[in-house]
C-alpha positions as CSV (number, residue, x, y, z in Angstrom):
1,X,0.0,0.0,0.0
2,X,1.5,3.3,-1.0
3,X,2.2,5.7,2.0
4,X,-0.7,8.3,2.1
5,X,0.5,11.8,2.2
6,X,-1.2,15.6,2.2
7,X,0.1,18.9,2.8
8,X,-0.1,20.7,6.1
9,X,-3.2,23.4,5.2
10,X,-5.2,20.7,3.8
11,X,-4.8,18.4,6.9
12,X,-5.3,21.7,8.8
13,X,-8.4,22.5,6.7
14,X,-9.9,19.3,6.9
15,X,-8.8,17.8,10.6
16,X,-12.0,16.1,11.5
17,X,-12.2,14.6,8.1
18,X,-8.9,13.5,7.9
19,X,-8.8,12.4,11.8
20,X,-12.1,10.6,11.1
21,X,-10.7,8.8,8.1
22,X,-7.8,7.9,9.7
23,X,-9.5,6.5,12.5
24,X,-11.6,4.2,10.2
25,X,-8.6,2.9,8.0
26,X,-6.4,2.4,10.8
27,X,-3.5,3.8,7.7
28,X,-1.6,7.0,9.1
29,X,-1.4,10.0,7.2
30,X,2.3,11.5,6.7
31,X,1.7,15.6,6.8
32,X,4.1,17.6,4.8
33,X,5.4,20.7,5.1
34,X,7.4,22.5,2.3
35,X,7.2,19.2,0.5
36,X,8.6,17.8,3.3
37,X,7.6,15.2,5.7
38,X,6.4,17.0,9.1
39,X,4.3,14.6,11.2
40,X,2.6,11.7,11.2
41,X,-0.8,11.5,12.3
42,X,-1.7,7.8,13.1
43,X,-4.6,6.6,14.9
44,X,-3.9,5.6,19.0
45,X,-4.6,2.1,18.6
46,X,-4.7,0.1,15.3
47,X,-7.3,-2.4,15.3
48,X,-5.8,-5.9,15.1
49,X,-7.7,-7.5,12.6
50,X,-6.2,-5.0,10.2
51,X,-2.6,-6.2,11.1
52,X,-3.5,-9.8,10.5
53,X,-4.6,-8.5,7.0
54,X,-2.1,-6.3,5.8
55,X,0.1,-9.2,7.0
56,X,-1.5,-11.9,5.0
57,X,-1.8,-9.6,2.1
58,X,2.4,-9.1,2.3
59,X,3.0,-12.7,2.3
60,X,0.6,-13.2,-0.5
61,X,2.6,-10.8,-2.7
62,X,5.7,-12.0,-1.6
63,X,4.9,-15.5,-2.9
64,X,3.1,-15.1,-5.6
65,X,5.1,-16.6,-7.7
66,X,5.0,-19.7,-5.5
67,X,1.5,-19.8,-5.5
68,X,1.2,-19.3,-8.9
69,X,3.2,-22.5,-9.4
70,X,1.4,-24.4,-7.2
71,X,-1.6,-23.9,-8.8
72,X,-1.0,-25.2,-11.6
């Protein structure tokens, strides 16, 4: 998953939304400033069935090819 990323006036602008949508996904947000990475917002506690996910989702990729072959 690609790292998500917005400047600092539209985080500033939008703090609920982005707070809420952070919240949701469980993915931090990486605020820049001057094109430059400032903070990170992240949400306190990320929920553990999206770990297990992103986790299986990794491995999946990482072996496709060894899937792939198996299933044949």
């Amino acid at each position: 998953m690609p790292a998500l990323t917005m400047g600092l006036a539209e985080a500033k602008n939008n703090f609920s939304r982005v707070t809420a949508e952070i919240n949701r996904t469980g993915r931090p947000v990486t605020v820049l400033k001057n094109n430059k990475p400032w903070v990170v917002i992240q949400p306190a506690t990320t929920p553990a069935a999206a770990d297990a996910v992103d986790v299986a989702i990794d491995f999946m990729d990482e072996y496709a090819d060894v899937f792939a072959e198996l299933a044949k």
